[in-house]
C-alpha positions as CSV (number, residue, x, y, z in Angstrom):
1,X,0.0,0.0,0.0
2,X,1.3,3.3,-1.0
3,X,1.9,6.1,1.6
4,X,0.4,9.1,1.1
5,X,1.6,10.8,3.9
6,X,5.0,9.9,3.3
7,X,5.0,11.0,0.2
8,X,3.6,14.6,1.3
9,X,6.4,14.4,3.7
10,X,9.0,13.9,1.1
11,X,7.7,16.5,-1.1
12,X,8.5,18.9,1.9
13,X,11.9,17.7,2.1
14,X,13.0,17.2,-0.8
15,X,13.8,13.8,-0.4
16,X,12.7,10.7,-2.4
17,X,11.3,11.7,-6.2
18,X,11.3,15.3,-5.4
19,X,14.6,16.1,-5.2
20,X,15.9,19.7,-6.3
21,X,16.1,20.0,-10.2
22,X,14.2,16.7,-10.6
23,X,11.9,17.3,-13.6
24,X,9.1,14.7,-14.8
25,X,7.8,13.7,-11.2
26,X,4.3,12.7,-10.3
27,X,2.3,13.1,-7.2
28,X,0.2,9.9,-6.6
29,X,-3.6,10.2,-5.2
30,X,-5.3,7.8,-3.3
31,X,-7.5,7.5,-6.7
32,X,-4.9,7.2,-9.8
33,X,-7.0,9.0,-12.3
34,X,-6.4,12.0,-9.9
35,X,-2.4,11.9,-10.0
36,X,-0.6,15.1,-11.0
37,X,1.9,15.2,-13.1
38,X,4.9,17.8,-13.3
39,X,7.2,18.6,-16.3
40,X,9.1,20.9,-14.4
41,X,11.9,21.5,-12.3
42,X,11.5,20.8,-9.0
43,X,11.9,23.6,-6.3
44,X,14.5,23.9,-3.4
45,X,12.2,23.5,0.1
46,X,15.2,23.7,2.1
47,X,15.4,28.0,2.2
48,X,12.5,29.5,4.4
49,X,11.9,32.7,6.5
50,X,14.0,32.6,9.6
51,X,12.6,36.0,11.3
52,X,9.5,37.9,11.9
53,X,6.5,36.7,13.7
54,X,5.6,34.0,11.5
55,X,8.8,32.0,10.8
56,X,9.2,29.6,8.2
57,X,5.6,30.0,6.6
58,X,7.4,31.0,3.0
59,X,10.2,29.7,0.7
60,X,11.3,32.0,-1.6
61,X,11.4,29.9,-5.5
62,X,13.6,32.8,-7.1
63,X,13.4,36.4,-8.1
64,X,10.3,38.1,-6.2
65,X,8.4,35.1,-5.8
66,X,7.3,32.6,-2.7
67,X,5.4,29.6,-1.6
68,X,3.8,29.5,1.5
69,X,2.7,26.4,3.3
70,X,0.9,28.3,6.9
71,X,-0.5,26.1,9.5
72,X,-0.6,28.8,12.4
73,X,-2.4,31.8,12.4
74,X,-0.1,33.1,15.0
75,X,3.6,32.2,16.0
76,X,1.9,31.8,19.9
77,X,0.6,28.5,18.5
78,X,3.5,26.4,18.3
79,X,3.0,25.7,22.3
80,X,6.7,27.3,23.5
């Protein structure tokens, strides 16, 4: 049985399929006629925001553009 959440894991980290620069990789679905297919250059997860209040919420993929992955609304959240 395929992990799914392994997979999203890896994706993260670059690890696996989806490491940097890897082009022609597929994310798998739990149904296969939803997989997604990329024909592109895989991006670099590895830099993030270090500093302001919500740290590591965006990656920045080159020139004046980011991604952003936010799972707190507030940097109180993360229970330090």
């Amino acid at each position: 049985m395929q992990s799914y959440f392994q997979e999203y894991l890896d994706f993260a980290s670059n690890k696996g399929k989806f490491q940097v620069g890897q082009s022609s990789f597929e994310i798998l679905a739990k149904n296969p006629s939803q997989n997604i297919s990329f024909n592109v250059p895989m991006i670099d997860f590895s830099t993030s925001n270090r500093g302001g209040k919500f740290q590591g919420e965006f990656t920045n993929i080159g020139q004046s553009y980011i991604v952003s992955a936010s799972h707190m609304s507030t940097s109180s959240n993360t229970g330090k």
